[in-house]
C-alpha positions in Angstrom: -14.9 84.5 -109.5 -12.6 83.2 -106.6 -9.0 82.1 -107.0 -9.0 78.0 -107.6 -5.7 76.9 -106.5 -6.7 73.3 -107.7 -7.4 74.6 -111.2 -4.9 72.9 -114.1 -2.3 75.0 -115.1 -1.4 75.9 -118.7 1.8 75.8 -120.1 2.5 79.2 -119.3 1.4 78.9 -115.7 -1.6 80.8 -116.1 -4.8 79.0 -114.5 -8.1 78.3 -116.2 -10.4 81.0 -115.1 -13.2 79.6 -115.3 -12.3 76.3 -113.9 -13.7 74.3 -116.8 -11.1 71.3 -116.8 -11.4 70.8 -112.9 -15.3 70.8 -113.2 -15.2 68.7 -116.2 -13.1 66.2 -113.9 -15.8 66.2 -111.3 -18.5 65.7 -113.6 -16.9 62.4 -114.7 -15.4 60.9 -111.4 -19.1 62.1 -109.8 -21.8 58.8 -108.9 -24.8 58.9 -109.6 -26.5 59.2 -106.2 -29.8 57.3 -105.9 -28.8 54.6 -107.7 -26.9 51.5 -106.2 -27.4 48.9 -109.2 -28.2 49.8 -113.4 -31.7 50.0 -113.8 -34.0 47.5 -115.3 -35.4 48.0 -118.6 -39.8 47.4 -118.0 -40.7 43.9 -118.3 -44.0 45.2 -120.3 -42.5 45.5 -123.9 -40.5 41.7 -123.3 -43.8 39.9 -122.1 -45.8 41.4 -125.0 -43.4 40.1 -127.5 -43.3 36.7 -125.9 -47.2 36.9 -126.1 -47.3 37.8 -129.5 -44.9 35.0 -130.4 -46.8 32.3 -128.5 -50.0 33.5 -130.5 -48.5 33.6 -133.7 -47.3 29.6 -133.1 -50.4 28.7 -131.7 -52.3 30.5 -134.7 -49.9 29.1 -137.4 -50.3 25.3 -135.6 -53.9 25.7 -136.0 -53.9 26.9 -139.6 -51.6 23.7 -140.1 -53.8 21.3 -138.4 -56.8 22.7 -140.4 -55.0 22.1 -143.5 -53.8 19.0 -142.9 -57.0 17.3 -141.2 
């Protein structure tokens, strides 16, 4: 492997070989590429569940209005 004169040195002065603390470093200061804003979650699951609510008040209305006609 080539000589990294960027690598962190130890308290002894000897590098780290393999380079693992400077790569770590660029793994976490890296961006995401491709990405310019957080991504959406799907509206599918959120408009079910509103769906499913609305039925389940209309349903219980109509059990209620049943009952009390």
């Amino acid at each position: 492997m080539a000589h990294n004169p960027h690598a962190p040195q130890g308290p002894e002065g000897q590098h780290d070989p393999a380079g693992s603390t400077q790569m770590f470093r660029a793994f976490v200061d890296e961006t995401p590429q491709g990405r310019s804003r957080p991504q959406q979650a799907p509206a599918g699951p959120r408009i079910g569940l509103i769906v499913g609510v609305v039925a389940a008040i209309a349903l219980v209305a109509a059990v209620a209005w049943l009952a009390l006609k």
